[in-house]
C-alpha positions as CSV (number, residue, x, y, z in Angstrom):
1,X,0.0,0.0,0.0
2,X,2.5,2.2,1.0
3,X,4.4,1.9,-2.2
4,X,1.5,2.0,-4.1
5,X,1.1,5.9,-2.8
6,X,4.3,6.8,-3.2
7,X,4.3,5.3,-7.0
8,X,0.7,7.5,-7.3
9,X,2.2,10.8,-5.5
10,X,5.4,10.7,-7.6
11,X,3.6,10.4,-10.9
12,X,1.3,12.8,-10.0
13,X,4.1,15.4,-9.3
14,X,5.9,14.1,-12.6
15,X,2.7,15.0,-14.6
16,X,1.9,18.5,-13.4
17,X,5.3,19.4,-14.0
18,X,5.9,18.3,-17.0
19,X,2.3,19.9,-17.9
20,X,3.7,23.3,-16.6
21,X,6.7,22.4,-19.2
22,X,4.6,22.3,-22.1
23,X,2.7,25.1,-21.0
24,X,5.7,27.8,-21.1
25,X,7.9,26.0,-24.0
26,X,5.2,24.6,-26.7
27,X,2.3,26.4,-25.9
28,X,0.8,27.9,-29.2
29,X,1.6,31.3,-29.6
30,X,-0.2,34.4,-32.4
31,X,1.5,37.1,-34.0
32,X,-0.9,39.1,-36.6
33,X,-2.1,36.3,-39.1
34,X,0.5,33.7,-37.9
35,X,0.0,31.2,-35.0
36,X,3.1,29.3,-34.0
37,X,4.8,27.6,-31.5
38,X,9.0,28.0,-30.0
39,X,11.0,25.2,-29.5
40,X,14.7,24.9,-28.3
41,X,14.4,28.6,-28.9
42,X,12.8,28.3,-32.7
43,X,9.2,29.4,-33.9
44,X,7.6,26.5,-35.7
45,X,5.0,27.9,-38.1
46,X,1.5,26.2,-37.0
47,X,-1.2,27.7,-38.9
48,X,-1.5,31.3,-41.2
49,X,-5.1,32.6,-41.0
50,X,-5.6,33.0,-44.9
51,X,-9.0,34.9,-44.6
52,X,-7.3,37.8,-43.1
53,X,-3.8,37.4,-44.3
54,X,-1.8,38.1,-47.4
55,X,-3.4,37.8,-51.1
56,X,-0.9,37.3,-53.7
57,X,3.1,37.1,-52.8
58,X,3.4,36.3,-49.5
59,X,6.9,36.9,-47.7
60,X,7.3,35.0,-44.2
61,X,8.8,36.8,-41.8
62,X,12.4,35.7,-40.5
63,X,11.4,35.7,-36.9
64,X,8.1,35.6,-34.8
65,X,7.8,36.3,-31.1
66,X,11.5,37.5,-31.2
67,X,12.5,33.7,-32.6
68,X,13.4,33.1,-36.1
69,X,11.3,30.9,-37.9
70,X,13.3,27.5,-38.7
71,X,10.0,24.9,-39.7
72,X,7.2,25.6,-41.9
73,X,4.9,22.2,-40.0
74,X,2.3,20.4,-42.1
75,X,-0.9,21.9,-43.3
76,X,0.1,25.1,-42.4
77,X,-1.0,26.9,-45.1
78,X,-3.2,23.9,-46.8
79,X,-5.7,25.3,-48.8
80,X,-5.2,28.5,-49.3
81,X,-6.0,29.8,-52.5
82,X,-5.3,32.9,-52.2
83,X,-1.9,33.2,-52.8
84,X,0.0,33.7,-56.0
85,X,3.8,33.4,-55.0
86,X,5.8,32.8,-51.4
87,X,9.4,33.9,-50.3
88,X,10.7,32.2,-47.9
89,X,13.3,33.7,-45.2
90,X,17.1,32.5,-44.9
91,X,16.2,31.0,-41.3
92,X,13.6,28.0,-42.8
93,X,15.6,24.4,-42.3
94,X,12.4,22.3,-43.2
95,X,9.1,22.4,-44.9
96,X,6.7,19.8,-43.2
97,X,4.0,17.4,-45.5
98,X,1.4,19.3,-47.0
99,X,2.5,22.3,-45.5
100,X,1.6,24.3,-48.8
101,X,-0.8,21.9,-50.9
102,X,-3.6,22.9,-52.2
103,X,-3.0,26.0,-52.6
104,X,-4.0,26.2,-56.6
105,X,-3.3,30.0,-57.1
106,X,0.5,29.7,-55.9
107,X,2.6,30.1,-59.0
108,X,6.1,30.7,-57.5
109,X,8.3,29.7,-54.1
110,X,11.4,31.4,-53.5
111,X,13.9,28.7,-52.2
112,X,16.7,30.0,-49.5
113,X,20.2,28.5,-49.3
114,X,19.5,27.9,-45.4
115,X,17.0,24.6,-46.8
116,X,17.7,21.4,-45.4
117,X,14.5,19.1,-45.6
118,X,11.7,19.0,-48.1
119,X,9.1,16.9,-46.7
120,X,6.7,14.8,-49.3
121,X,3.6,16.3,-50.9
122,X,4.6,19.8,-49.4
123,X,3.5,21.5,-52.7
124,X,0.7,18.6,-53.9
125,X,-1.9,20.1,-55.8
126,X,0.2,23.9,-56.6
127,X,0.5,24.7,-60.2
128,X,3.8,26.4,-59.7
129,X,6.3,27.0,-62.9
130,X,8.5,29.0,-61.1
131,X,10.8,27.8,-58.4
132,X,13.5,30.8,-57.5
133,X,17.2,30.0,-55.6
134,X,19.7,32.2,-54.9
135,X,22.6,29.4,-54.4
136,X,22.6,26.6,-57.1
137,X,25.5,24.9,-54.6
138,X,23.0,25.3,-51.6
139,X,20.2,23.7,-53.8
140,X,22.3,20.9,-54.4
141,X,23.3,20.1,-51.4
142,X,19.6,19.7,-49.3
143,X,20.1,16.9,-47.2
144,X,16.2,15.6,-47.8
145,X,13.8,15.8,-50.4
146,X,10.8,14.3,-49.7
147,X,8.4,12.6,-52.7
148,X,6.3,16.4,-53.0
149,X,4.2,15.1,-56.0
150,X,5.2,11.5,-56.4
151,X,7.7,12.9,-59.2
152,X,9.4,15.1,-57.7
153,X,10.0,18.3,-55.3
154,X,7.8,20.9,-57.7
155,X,6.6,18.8,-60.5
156,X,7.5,18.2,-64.4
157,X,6.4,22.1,-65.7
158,X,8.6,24.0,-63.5
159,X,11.5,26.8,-64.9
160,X,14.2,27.3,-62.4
161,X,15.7,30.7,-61.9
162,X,18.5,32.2,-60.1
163,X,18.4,35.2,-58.5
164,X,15.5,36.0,-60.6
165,X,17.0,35.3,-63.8
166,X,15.9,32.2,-66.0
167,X,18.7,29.5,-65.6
168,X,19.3,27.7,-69.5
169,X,22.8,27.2,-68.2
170,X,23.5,25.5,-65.1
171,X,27.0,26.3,-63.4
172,X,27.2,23.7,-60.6
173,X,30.4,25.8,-58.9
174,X,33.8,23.9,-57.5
175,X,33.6,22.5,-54.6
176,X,30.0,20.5,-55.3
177,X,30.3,16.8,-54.9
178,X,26.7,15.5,-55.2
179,X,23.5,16.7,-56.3
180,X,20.9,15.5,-53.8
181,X,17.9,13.2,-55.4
182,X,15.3,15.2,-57.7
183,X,17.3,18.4,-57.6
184,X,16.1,19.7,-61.0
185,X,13.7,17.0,-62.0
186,X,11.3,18.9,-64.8
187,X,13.7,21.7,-65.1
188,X,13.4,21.7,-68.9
189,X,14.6,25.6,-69.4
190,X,18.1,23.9,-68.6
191,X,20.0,23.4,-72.2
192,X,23.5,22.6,-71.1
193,X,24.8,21.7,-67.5
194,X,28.5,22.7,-66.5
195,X,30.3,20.4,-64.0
196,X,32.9,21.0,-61.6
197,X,35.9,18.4,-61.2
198,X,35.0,17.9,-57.8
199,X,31.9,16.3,-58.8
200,X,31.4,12.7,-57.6
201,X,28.1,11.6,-57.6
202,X,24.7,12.9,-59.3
203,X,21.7,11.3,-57.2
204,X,18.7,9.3,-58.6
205,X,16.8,11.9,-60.7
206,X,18.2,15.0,-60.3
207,X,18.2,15.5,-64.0
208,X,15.0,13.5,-64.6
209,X,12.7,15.4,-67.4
210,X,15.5,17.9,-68.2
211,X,14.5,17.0,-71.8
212,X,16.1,19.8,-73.0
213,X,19.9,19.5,-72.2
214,X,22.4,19.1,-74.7
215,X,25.5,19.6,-73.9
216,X,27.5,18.9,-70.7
217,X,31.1,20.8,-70.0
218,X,32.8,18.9,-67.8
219,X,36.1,20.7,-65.9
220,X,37.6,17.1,-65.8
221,X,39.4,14.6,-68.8
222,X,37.3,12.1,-70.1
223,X,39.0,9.4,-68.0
224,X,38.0,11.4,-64.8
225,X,34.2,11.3,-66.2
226,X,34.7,7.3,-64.8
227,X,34.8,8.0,-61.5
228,X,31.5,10.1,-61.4
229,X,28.6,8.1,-60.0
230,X,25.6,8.9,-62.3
231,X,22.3,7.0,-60.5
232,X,19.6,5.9,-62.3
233,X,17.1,8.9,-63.5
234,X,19.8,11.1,-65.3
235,X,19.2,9.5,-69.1
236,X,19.5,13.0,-70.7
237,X,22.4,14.1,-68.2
238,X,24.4,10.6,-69.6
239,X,23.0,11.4,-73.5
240,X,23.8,14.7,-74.4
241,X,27.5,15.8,-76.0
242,X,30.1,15.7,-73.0
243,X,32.9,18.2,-73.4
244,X,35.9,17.6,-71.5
245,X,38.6,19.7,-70.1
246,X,36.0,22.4,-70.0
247,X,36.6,25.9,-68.1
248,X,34.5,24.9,-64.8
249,X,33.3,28.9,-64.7
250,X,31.1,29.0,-67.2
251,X,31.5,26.1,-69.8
252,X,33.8,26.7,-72.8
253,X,36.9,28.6,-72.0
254,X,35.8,32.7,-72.7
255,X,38.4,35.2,-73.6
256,X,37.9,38.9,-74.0
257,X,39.0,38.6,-77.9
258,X,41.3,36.9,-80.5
259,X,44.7,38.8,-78.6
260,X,43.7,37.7,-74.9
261,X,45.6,34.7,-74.1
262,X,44.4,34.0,-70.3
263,X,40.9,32.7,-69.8
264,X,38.1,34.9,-68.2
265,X,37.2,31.7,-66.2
266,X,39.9,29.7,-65.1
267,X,43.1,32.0,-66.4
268,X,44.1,29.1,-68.9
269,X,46.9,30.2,-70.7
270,X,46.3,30.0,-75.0
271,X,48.8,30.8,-77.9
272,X,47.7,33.9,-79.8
273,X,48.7,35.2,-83.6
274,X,49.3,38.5,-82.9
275,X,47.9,41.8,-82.9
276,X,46.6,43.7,-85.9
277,X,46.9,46.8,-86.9
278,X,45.3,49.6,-90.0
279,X,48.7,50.8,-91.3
280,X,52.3,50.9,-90.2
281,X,51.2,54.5,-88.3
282,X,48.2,52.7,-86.7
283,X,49.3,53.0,-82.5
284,X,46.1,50.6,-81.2
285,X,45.4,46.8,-81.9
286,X,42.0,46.0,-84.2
287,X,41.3,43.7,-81.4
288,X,42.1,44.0,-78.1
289,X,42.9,47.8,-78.0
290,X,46.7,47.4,-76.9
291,X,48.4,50.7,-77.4
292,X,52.4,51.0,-79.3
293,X,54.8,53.9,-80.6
294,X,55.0,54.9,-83.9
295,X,56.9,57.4,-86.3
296,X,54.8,59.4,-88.5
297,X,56.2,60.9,-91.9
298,X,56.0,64.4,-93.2
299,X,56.8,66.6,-96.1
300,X,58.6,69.5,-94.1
301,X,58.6,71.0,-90.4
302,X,55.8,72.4,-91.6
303,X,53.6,69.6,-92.5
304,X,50.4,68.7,-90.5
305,X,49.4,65.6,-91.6
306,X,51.2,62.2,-92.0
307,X,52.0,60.9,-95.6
308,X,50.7,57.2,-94.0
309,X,48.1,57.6,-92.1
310,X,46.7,61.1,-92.5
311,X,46.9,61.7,-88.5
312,X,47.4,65.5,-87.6
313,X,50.3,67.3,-85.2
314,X,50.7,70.3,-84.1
315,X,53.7,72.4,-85.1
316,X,55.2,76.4,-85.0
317,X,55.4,78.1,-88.2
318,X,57.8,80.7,-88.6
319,X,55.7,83.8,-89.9
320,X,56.9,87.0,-91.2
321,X,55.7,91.0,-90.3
322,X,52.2,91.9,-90.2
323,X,50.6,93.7,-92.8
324,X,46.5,95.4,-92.5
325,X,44.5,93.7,-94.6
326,X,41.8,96.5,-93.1
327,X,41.8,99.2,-91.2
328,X,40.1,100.1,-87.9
329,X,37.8,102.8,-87.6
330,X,36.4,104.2,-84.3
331,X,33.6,101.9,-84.2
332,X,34.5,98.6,-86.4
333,X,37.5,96.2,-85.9
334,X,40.3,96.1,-88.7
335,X,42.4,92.9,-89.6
336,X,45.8,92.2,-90.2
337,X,47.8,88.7,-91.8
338,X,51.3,87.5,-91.6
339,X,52.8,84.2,-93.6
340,X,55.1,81.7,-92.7
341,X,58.5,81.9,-94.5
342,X,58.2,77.9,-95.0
343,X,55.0,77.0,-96.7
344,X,53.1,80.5,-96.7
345,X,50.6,79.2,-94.3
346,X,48.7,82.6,-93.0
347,X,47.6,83.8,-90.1
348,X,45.2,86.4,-89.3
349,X,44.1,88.5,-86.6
350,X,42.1,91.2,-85.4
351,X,42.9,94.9,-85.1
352,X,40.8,96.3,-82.0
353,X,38.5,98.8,-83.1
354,X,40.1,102.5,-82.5
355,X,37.3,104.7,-80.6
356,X,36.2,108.3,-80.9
357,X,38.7,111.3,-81.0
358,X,36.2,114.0,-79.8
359,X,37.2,117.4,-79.7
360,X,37.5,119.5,-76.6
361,X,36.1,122.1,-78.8
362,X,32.3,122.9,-79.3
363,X,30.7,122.6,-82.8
364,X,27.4,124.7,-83.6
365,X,25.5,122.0,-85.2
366,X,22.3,124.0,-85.3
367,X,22.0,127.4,-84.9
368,X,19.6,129.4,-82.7
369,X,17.1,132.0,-83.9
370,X,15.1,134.6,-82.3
371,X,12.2,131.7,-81.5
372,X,14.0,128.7,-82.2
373,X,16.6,126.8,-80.2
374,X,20.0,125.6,-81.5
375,X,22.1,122.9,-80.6
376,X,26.2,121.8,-80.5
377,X,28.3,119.1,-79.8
378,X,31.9,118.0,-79.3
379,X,32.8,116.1,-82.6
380,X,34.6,113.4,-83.7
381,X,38.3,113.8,-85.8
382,X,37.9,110.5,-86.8
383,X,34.1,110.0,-88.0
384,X,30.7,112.2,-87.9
385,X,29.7,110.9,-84.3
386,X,29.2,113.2,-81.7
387,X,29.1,113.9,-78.0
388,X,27.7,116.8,-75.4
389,X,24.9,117.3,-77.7
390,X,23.9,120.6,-75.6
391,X,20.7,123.1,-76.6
392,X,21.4,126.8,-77.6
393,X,18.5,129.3,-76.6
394,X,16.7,131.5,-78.4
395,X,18.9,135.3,-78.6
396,X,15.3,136.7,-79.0
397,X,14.3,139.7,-81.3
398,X,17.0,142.6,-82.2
399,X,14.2,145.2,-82.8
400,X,14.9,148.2,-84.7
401,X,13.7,151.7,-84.0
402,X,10.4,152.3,-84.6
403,X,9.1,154.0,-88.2
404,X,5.8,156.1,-88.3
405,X,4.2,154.6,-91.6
406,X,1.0,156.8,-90.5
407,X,0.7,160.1,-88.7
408,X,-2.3,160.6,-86.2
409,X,-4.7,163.2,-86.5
410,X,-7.4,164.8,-83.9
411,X,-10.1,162.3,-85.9
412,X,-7.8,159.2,-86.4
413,X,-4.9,156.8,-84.9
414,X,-1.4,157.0,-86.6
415,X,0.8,153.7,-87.2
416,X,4.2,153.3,-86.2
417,X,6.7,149.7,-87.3
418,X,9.7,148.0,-86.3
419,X,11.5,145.7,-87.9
420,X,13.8,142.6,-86.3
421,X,17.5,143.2,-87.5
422,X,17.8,139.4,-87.9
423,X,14.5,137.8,-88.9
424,X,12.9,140.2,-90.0
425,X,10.1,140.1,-88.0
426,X,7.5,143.3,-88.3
427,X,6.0,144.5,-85.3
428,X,3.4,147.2,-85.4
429,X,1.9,149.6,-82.9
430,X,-1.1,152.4,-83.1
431,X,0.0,156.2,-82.5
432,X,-2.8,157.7,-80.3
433,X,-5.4,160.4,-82.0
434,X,-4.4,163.9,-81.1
435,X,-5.4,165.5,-78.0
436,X,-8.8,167.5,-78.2
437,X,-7.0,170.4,-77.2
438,X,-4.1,169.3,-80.1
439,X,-0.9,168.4,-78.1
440,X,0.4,165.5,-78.9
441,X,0.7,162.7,-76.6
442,X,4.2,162.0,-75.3
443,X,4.1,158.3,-74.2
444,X,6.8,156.5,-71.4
445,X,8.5,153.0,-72.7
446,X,6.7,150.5,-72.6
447,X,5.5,149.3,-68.9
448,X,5.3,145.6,-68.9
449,X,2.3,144.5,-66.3
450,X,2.5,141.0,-67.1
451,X,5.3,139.0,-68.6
452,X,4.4,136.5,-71.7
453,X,5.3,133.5,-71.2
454,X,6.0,130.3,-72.9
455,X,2.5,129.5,-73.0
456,X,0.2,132.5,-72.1
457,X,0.3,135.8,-73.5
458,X,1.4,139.4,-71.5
459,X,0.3,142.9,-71.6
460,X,2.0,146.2,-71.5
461,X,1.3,149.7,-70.9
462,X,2.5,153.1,-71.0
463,X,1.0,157.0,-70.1
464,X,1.5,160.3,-71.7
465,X,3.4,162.5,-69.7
466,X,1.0,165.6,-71.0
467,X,-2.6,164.3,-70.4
468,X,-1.8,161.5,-68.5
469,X,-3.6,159.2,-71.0
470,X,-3.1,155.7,-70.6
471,X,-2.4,153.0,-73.2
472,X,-2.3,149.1,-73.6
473,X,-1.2,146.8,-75.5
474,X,-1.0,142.5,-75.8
475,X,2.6,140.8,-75.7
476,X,2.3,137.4,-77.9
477,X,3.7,134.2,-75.8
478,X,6.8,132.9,-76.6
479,X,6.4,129.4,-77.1
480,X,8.5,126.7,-76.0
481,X,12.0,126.2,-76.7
482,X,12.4,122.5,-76.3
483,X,15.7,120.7,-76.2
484,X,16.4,116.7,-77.9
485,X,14.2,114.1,-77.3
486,X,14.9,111.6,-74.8
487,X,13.6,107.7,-75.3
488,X,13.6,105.9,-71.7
489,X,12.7,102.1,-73.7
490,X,9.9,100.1,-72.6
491,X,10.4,96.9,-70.7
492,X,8.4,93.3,-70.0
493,X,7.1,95.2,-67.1
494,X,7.0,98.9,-67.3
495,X,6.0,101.1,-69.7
496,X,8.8,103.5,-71.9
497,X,8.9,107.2,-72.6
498,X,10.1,109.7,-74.9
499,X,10.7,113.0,-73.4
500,X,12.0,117.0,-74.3
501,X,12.0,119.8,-72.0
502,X,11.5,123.3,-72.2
503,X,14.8,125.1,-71.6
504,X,12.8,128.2,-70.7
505,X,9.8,127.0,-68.2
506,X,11.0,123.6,-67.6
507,X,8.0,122.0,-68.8
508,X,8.5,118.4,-70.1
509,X,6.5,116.7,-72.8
510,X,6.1,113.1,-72.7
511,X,4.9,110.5,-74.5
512,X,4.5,107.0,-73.3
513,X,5.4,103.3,-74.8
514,X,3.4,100.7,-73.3
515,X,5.1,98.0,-71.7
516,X,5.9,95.2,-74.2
517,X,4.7,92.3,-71.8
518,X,6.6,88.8,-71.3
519,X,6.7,86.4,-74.2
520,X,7.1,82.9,-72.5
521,X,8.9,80.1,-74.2
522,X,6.5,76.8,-74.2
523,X,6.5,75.6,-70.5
524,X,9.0,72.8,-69.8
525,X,7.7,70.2,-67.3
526,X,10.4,69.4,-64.4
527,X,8.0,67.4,-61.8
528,X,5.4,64.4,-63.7
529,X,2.1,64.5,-61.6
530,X,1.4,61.3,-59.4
531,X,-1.3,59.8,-57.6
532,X,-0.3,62.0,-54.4
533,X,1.3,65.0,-55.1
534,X,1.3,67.9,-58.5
535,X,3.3,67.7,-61.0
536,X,5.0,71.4,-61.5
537,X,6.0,73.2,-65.3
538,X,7.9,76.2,-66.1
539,X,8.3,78.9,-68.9
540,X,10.8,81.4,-69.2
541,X,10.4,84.8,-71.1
542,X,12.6,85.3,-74.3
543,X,13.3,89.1,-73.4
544,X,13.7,89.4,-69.4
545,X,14.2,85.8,-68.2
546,X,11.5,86.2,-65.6
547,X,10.8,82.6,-64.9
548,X,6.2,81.4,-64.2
549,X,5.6,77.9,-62.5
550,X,2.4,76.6,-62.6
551,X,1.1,73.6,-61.2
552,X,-0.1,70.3,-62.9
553,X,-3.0,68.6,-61.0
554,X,-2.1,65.0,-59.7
555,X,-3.8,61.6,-61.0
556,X,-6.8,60.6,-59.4
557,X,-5.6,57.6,-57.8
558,X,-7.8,54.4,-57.6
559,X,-6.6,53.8,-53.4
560,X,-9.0,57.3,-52.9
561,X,-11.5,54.4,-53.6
562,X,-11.0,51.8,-51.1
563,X,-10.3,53.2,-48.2
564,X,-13.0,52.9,-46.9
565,X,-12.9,48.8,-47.4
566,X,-9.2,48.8,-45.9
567,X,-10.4,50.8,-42.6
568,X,-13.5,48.3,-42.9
569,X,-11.2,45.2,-42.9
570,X,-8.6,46.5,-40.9
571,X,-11.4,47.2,-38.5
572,X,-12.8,43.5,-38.7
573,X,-8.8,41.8,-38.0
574,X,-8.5,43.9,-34.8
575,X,-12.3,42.5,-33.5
576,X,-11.3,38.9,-34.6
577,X,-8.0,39.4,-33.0
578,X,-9.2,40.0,-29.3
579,X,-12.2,37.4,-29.6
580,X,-8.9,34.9,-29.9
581,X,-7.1,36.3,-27.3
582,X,-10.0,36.4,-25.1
583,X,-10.6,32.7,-26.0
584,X,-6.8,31.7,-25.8
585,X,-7.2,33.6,-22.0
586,X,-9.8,31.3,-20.8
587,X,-8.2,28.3,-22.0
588,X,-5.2,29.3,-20.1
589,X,-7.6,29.6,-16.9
590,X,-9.1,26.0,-16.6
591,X,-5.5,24.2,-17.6
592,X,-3.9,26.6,-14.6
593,X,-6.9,25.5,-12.1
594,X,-5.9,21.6,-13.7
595,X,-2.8,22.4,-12.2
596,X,-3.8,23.2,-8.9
597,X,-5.8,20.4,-8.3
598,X,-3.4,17.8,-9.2
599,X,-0.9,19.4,-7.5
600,X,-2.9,20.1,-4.1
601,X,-3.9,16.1,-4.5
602,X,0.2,15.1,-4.4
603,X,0.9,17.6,-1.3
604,X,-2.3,15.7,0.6
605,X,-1.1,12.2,-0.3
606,X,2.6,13.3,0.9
607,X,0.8,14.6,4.6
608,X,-1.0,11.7,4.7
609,X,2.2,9.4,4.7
610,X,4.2,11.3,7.0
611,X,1.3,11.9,9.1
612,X,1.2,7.6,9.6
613,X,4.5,6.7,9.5
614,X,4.9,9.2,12.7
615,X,1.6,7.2,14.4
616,X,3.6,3.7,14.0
């Protein structure tokens, strides 16, 4: 009895430990759509929720839970049709049976070098035609592939690439000593297969259905192909042309051209013809592009060209004195030539153009009247330009005395002239009627009241010393003497002027140019639109360079459309996810209450022993 107790209490301890083991090691574990579980410290992939994961390439994260992901198990992603390709990361040692059959949509698997098992029937059911590895020596050396579809690890239609490119020839690198079995069954984009020397055995089918191979370069002699151990499978490995004593880089030996004599490959030294060359003058090879030193002919010192090979040089000629072929003037450049003593080769240059000579002296180039301004200007020895151009004024009227053309009598008004000693210019005036008592009035000068102007006329008057009479008269205005006019040009922007003043009153006339405005080049576009942000194009006047940007609306983009699904879905993962947690809580609940009990039972049965064995 007593043994029987302690056999029960012991087992009972044994169990609720080892079920607190399980419950902190292997206890299934979720991280977004992924439910996994961690052993010896590596995530083993349980279960993907399809419904809520991925659709289309899929790429499996290298760690979960903080462990990398080492085992894809069985069934975990069985049935899922809604992927199109998988990557798998550098971490994954073993893909479990069934683990992706099913799955009718998936096209594509991306295989990493880190592969060591391949269970069977892992892809069963995939209509996959592209399998992508980015270590052919890796590939070849996975310690297990299972039977995936009774034929093979990816079935009889598959095309095999490497690092995305489509393999048609397959460099198995040195240092390979087997291909493992069913390597490349169905791989029928391979044409030709290039083997190391370190080669020693090729597994049951690893070339099975490679119907399309050809040739095979083996690094090796033919008597070194004997001790290769070809298994059964490989009938178009064994029947296509063998080459032997191959370059084991990459088939036949390569060379950059006919003059290289080391291979690209494997530095295998060749025997060459020799370069070739144009002409005796020709200084690089046809082929290869090797450079050599050469002596070119010539005619004389001065010759530019070679008699051979027509090349150029550069040489000095020996030239004589200038002569002016033309002559500067104050505004235009001249030119002058000199010849070489040798071979009359001329050169030519140009004479700088001289500018004015203007005189310190002033030249009346228009000449002022009584009413009209003049003008002068310091001018040129050389040429007709001028400089200083400077206004004259008017010297006004040289009036002479004045002439009575009519006498004045008691009943009517004489008339008296003058006469302008250097336009002759006639001003008249009225003589007053006599007096009624018959003196005749004896006027002052002239009184002026009001000075004419350039613009507005004056008056005068003047009284007679005798009767005191008083008389009037109008003074005409001047006018305006106005100077040169004045162009201020008109710009993109702001409108131009031409302007003269009057030298008398200062008074300027102007009249305006409107502003030209911009004339824009066609606009250049330096930003494309895209779905987020505006594109920008820019113009650029012809005359001012002022630079315009305008803005090119962005492309309506067809996400604007579903975001509202996205938040929708995004909305429905984060419900589903705590309904599973909450679930996964009160699972963890009754197994920790398991716990308890059995526990509490063993500490009741180990009392109860003491407890007698202290009665006896």
């Amino acid at each position: 009895m007593k043994r029987f107790l302690a056999i029960l209490f012991c087992t009972c301890l044994f169990f609720s430990l080892s079920l607190f083991g399980i419950v902190t090691v292997n206890a299934a574990s979720t991280e977004g759509n992924y439910t996994y579980s961690v052993v010896n410290g590596e995530a083993i992939i349980k279960k993907y929720d399809k419904y809520n994961g991925v659709r289309g390439e899929l790429v499996i994260p290298s760690h979960l839970g903080g462990y990398p992901v080492t085992e894809i198990d069985s069934s975990a992603f069985y049935n899922n049709t809604y992927l199109t390709s998988v990557v798998l990361p550098d971490s994954v040692k073993k893909i479990g049976d069934l683990a992706f059959a099913e799955c009718h949509k998936l096209d594509a698997v991306s295989i990493p070098p880190s592969l060591k098992k391949l269970s069977g029937s892992a892809f069963n059911r995939c209509d996959i035609s592209k399998v992508y590895i980015t270590d052919v020596a890796a590939w070849c050396n996975i310690e297990y592939i299972g039977n995936v579809f009774g034929v093979g690890p990816f079935g009889s239609t598959r095309k095999l690439y490497l690092n995305n490119s489509l393999i048609t020839k397959l460099i198995i690198p040195e240092g390979v000593t087997h291909t493992s079995f069913y390597a490349f069954f169905g791989c029928d984009s391979i044409t030709c297969v290039v083997l190391p020397k370190s080669i020693l055995s090729v597994a049951n089918g690893s070339f099975s259905n490679c119907t399309n191979i050809k040739d095979v370069w083996y690094a090796g002699s033919e008597s070194d192909k004997s001790s290769i151990s070809i298994n059964s499978g490989n009938t178009y490995l064994i029947n296509a042309t063998w080459h032997y004593d191959s370059c084991p880089v990459g088939a036949p030996h390569s060379y950059n051209n006919d003059c290289d004599t080391s291979c690209n490959g494997c530095g295998k030294i060749r025997t060459v013809s020799g370069h070739s060359y144009d002409n005796a003058c020709d200084t690089t090879c046809n082929i290869c592009n090797e450079t050599r030193t050469v002596s070119h002919t010539y005619d004389n010192t001065c010759d530019t060209q070679c008699n051979v090979c027509k090349s150029n040089r550069t040489i000095s000629h020996t030239y004589g004195e200038w002569e002016v072929t033309k002559q500067a003037t104050c505004t235009e450049s001249g030119a002058k030539a000199r010849k070489c003593r040798v071979c009359s080769n001329t050169e030519t240059a140009t004479i700088s153009s001289l500018g004015h000579n203007f005189s310190t002296e002033w030249t009346v180039d228009k000449k002022a009247t009584c009413t009209t301004a003049g003008s002068k200007s310091n001018h040129c020895a050389r040429c007709s330009a001028t400089s200083n151009n400077t206004t004259i004024l008017t010297s006004g009227h040289s009036w002479g005395n004045w002439i009575t053309e009519k006498k004045a009598t008691d009943k009517t008004e004489g008339l008296s002239v003058r006469k302008c000693s250097e336009c002759g210019l006639k001003e008249t005036q009225s003589i007053a009627k006599l007096a009624a008592d018959g003196h005749t009035h004896k006027f002052s000068e002239w009184k002026v009241i009001k000075a004419a102007t350039c613009k507005e006329k004056g008056n005068a008057t003047r009284i007679c010393s005798i009767c005191k009479e008083q008389e009037q008269k109008d003074l005409l205005a001047t006018g305006h003497q106005v100077g040169e006019w004045i162009e201020v040009s008109a710009t993109c922007t702001n409108d131009g002027a031409c302007e003269r003043t009057c030298v008398v009153c200062n008074e300027t006339e102007k009249i305006t140019i409107k502003a030209l405005g911009h004339e824009f080049e066609k606009p250049i576009v330096i930003k494309e639109p895209t779905n987020n942000e505006n594109g920008i194009k820019q113009g650029k006047c012809k005359r001012c360079g002022e630079e315009t940007t305008e803005e090119i609306p962005a492309l309506l983009s067809d996400n604007d459309n579903t975001s509202s699904t996205s938040s929708n879905a995004e909305t429905k993962s984060e419900i589903e996810v705590n309904r599973d947690t909450n679930k996964n809580t009160g699972n963890n609940w009754f197994i920790w209450t398991l716990i308890g009990i059995i526990v509490l039972i063993g500490i009741g049965i180990g009392v109860y022993l003491i407890m007698k064995k202290r009665a006896h």
